[in-house]
C-alpha positions as CSV (number, residue, x, y, z in Angstrom):
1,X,11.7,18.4,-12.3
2,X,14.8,20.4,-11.5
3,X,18.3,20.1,-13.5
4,X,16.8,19.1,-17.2
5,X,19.9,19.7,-19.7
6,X,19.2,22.8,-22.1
7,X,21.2,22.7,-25.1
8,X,23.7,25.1,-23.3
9,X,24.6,23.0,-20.4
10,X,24.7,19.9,-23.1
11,X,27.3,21.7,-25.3
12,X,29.3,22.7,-22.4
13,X,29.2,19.0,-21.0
14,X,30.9,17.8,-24.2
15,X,32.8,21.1,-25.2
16,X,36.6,18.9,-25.1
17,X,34.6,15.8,-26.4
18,X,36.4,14.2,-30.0
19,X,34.6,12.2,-32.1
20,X,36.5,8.6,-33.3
21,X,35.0,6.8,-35.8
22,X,35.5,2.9,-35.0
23,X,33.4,1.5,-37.7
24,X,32.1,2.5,-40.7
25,X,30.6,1.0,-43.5
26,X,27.1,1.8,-45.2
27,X,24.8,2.2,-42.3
28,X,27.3,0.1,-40.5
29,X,28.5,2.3,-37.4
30,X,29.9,2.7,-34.5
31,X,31.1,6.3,-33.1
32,X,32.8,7.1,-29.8
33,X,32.5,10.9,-28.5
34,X,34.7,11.4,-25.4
35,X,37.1,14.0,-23.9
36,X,39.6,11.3,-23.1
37,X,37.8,9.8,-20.1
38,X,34.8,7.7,-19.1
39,X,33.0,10.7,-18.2
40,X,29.7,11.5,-20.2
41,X,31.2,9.5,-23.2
42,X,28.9,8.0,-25.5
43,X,29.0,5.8,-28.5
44,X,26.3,5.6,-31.7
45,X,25.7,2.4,-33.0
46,X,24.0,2.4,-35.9
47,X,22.4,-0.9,-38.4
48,X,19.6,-1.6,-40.4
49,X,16.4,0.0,-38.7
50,X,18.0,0.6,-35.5
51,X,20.7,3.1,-33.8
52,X,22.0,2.1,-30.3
53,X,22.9,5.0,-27.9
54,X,25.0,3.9,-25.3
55,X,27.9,5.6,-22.8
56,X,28.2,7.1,-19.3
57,X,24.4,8.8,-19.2
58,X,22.4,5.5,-20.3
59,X,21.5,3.4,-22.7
60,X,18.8,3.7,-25.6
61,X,17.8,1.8,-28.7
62,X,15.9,3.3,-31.1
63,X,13.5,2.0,-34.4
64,X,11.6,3.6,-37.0
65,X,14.1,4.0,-40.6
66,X,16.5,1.6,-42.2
67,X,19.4,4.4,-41.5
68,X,18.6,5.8,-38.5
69,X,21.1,8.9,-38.8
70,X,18.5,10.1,-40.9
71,X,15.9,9.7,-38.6
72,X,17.5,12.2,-36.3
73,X,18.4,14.8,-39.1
74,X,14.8,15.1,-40.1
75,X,14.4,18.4,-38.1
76,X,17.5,19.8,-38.1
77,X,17.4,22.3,-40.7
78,X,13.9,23.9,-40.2
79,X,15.6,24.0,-36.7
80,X,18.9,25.9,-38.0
81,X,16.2,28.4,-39.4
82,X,14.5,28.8,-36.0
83,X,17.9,30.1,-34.0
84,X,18.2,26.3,-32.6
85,X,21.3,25.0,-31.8
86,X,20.5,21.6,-31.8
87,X,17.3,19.7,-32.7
88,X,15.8,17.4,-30.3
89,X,12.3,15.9,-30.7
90,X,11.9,14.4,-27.3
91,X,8.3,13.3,-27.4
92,X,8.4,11.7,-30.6
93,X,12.1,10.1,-30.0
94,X,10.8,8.5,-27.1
95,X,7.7,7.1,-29.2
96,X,10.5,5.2,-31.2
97,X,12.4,4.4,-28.3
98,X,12.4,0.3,-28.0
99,X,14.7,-0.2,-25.1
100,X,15.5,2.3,-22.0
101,X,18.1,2.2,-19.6
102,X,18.5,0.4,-16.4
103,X,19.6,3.5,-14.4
104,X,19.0,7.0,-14.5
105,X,15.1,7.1,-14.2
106,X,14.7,6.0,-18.1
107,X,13.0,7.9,-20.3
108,X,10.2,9.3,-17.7
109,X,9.8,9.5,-14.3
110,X,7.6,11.0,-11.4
111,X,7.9,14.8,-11.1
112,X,6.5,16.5,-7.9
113,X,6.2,19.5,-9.8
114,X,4.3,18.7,-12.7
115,X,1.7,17.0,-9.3
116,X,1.7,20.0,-7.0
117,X,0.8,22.3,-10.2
118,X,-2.1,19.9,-11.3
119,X,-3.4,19.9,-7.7
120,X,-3.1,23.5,-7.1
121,X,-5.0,23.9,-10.2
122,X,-7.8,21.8,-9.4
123,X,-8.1,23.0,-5.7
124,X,-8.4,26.7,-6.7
125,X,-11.3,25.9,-9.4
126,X,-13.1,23.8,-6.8
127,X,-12.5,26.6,-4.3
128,X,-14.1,29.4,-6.8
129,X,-17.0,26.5,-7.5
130,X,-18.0,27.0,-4.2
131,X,-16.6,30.7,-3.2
132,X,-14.8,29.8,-0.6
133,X,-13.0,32.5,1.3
134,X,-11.2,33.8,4.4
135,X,-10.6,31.7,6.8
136,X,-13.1,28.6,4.7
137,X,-10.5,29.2,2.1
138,X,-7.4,29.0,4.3
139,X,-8.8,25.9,5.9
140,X,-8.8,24.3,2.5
141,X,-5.8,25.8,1.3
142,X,-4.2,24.3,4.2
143,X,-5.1,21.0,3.4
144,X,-4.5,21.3,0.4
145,X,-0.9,22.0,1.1
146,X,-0.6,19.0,3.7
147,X,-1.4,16.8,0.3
148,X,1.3,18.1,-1.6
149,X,4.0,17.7,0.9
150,X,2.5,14.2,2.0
151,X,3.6,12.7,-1.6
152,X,7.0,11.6,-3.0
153,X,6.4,9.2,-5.2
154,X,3.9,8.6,-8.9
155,X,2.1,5.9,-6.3
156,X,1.3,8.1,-3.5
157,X,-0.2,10.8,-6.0
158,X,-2.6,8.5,-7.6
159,X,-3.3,7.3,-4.1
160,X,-3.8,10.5,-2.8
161,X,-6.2,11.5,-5.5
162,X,-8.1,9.2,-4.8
163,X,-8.4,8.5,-1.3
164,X,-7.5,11.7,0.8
165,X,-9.5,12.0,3.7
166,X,-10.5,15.4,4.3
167,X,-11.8,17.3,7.2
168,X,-15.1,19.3,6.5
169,X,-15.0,23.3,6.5
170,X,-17.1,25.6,8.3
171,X,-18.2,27.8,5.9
172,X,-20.4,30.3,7.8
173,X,-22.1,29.7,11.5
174,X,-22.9,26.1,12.4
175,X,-22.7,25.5,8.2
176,X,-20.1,23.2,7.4
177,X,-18.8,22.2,3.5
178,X,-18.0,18.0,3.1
179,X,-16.2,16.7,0.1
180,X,-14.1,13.9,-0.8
181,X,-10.7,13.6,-3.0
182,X,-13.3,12.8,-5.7
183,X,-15.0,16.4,-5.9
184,X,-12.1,18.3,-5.9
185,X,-10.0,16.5,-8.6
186,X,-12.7,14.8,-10.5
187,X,-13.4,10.7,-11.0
188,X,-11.0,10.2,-13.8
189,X,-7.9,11.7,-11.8
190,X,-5.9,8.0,-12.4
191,X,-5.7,9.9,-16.2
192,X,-3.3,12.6,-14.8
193,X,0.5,12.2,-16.0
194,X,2.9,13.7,-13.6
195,X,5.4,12.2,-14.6
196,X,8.6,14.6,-17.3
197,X,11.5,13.4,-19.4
198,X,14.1,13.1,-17.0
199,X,17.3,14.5,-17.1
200,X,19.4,11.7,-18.6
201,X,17.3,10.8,-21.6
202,X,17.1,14.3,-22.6
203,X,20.9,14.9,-22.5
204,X,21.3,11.4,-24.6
205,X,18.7,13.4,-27.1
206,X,21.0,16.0,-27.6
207,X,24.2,13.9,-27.7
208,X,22.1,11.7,-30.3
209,X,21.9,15.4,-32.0
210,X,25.1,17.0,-31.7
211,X,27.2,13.7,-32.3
212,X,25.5,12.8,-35.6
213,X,25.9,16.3,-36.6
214,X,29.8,16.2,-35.9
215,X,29.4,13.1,-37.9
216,X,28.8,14.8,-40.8
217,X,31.0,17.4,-40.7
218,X,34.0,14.9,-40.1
219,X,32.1,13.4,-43.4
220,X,31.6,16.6,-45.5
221,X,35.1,17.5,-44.7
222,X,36.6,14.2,-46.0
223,X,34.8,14.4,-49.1
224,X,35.5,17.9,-50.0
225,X,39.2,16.9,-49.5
226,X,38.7,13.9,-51.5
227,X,37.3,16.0,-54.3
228,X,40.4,18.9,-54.0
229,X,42.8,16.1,-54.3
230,X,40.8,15.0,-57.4
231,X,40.8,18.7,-59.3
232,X,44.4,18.9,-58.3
233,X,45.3,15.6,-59.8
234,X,43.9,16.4,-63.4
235,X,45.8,20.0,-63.4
């Protein structure tokens, strides 16, 4: 899948974004993090066992601890220590994901990459199986090919895994190879996943990230001024 956010092209989306803290109060939250304008604002709404992402990218609810900010910092420093700018656990954010949004594809969707490489990989081990070559092995590759660029869509692959009709190939004088959809990518083919963590849930990962993290600085900062003030007042 083409255009998935790196944690580059996420900090540069939000690089005039200001956080505005609306509510807070215990686990009690609700942050805003925009550059002024609807565009790719989002707010984090946090309350007992769940935080709510929602703005101009999607909408996401999460489960799994009774303060969910500390859900997403598990990571972050053994991250810091890695050269990471950010810390995103995709696959096991979306385990905890309860709700998706409406738009955007969600948290998955059907990649034609992730398809063509699984079917290029099966066609060239059934090809070696049965030593196919010059113009057997074109004939093949050909068809092969016509697969691919016949699917657009997560039901057409299955469909097409299962069902393709292909044309025998002469493998030597008079000697022709048959097979079916079945022998080249296996009975249990309705197993494959094609399907990648689209663009806009991984972007709403790293806003998750990078707005909890300016969070806490906006936090940490308070405090240490709170505690300045403090020393200074017993001088």
């Amino acid at each position: 899948m083409s255009n998935l956010t790196t944690t580059e092209s996420f900090l540069k989306d939000v690089q005039n974004h200001k956080i505005k803290i609306l509510h807070d109060d215990g686990i009690y939250r609700h942050v805003r993090f925009s550059d002024g304008s609807s565009n790719m604002y989002f707010d984090l709404i946090t309350a007992p066992g769940l935080l709510l992402y929602r703005g101009d990218m999607g909408c996401y609810e999460f489960e799994r601890l009774h303060d969910m900010f500390e859900f997403f910092r598990t990571d972050r420093e053994y991250n810091k220590k890695m050269g990471r700018k950010l810390s995103i656990n995709t696959g096991y954010w979306a385990e905890k994901c309860q709700s998706e949004s409406r738009f955007g594809s969600g948290i998955k969707a059907f990649s034609h990459d992730s398809f063509e490489e699984t079917v290029l990989n099966d066609a060239k081990e059934f090809a070696e199986e049965h030593d196919l070559s010059g113009e057997a092995l074109e004939d093949f590759n050909d068809q092969i090919e016509d697969l691919v660029s016949s699917v657009s869509d997560g039901h057409e692959a299955y469909e097409a895994l299962r069902e393709c009709d292909f044309n025998s190939i002469e493998i030597s004088d008079d000697e022709f190879l048959e097979f079916t959809a079945e022998d080249v990518f296996g009975p249990d083919a309705w197993e494959y996943d094609f399907t990648e963590y689209t663009h806009r849930f991984i972007w709403c990962c790293y806003a998750i990230a990078w707005g909890i993290e300016q969070y806490d600085l906006v936090k940490d900062e308070k405090k240490s001024k709170e505690a300045e003030a403090k020393a200074a007042a017993h001088e």
